[in-house]
N, C-alpha and C positions, 0 to 999 in steps of 0.2 A: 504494500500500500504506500508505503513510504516512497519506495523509490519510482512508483508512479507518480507520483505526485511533483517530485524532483526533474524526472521528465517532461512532463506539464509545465513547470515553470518554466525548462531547457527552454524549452519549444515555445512559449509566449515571450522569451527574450530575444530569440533568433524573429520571429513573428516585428517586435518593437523595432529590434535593427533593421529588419528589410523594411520595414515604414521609413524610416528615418532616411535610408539612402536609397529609395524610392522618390521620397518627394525631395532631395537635394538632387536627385538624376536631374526633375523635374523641372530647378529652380536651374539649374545648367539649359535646360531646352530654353527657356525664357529668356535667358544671359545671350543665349545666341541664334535668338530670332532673327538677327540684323544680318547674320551670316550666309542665311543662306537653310536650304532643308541640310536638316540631322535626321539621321537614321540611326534610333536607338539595336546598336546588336548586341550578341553573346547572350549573356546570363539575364540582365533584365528584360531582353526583348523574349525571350523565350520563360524566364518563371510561371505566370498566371496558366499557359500552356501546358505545362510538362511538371507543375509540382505545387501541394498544398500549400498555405502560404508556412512557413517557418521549417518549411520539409530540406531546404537548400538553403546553404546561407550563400552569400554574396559579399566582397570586398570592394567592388568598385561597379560604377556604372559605364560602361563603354558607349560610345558615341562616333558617329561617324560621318564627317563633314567632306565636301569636295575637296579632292587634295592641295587647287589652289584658293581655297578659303582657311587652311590649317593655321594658317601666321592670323588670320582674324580674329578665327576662334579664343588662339592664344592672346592675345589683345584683348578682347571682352571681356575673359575671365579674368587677367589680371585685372582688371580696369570695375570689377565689381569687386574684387577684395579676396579673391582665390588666390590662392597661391601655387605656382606653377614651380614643377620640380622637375627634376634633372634624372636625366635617366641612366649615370653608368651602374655598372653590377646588374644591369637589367639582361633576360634572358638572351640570346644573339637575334632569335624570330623576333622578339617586339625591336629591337632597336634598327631591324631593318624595314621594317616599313616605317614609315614617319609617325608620330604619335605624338600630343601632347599630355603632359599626369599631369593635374592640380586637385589641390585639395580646397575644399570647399569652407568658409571660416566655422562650419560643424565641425570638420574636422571627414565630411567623405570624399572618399578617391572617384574621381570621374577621368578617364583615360579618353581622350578624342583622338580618334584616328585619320588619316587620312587616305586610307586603302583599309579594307576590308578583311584583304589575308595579304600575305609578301607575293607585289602585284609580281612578280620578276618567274615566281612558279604560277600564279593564279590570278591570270588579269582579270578583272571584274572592271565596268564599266560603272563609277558612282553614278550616273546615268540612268543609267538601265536598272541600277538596282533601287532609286525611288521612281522610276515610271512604275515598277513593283511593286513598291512596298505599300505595305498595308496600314489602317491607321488602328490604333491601340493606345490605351491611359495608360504615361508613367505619372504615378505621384499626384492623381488627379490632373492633369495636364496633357493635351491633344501631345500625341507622337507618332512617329513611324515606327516600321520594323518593316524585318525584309521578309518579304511574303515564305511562307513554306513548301 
């Protein structure tokens, strides 16, 4: 009984965290309205999809801009009070496709990319993938994702 119950709380805190970096996904799609479409991928474009809420936790929200919008994006965010980091020690696959990390003044990781996967094995046209994409709420807040 006990350790149900311990589980229950697990799982309403993983629950609390994905709110939390759910709606700062959220307040990132707002910050870069100006930029251009964002197409929310990976983990929060697929959660509501593929897992109860608190079933999967999540670190970061990924997003992803036309690749020559990437320097804008990175300009809005700092320019709302994000803090944009640096990326060495990062895996070899993310630091070859262009990326920007900032953290959000909560304190969540939003990674915007500007290619989808490393275009050099898998070109993906950001084109073609919101003529695609579908619309879906992050965070309470209209967003994309790329169709299934």
């Amino acid at each position: 009984m006990a350790s149900d119950l311990r589980m229950h709380d697990r799982r309403q805190d993983r629950i609390a965290a994905e709110l939390v970096l759910l709606a700062e996904g959220g307040r990132a799609l707002d910050i870069l309205a100006d930029v251009g479409p964002v197409v929310v991928i990976k983990g929060a474009s697929l959660a509501e999809l593929l897992w109860a809420p608190g079933e999967r936790s999540m670190t970061d929200v990924d997003l992803l801009v036309a690749p020559e919008r990437l320097e804008d994006a990175r300009r809005a965010l700092r320019a709302a009070g994000w803090t944009l980091l640096s990326t060495p020690g990062r895996p070899l696959g993310s630091r070859m496709h262009r990326a920007a990390s900032a953290k959000s003044p909560a304190g969540i990781l939003v990674d915007v990319h500007a290619h989808v996967a490393q275009r050099v094995r898998w070109p993906v046209s950001f084109d073609e993938l919101v003529e695609r994409a579908v619309p879906f709420t992050l965070g309470k807040r209209p967003a994309l994702r790329p169709a299934l």
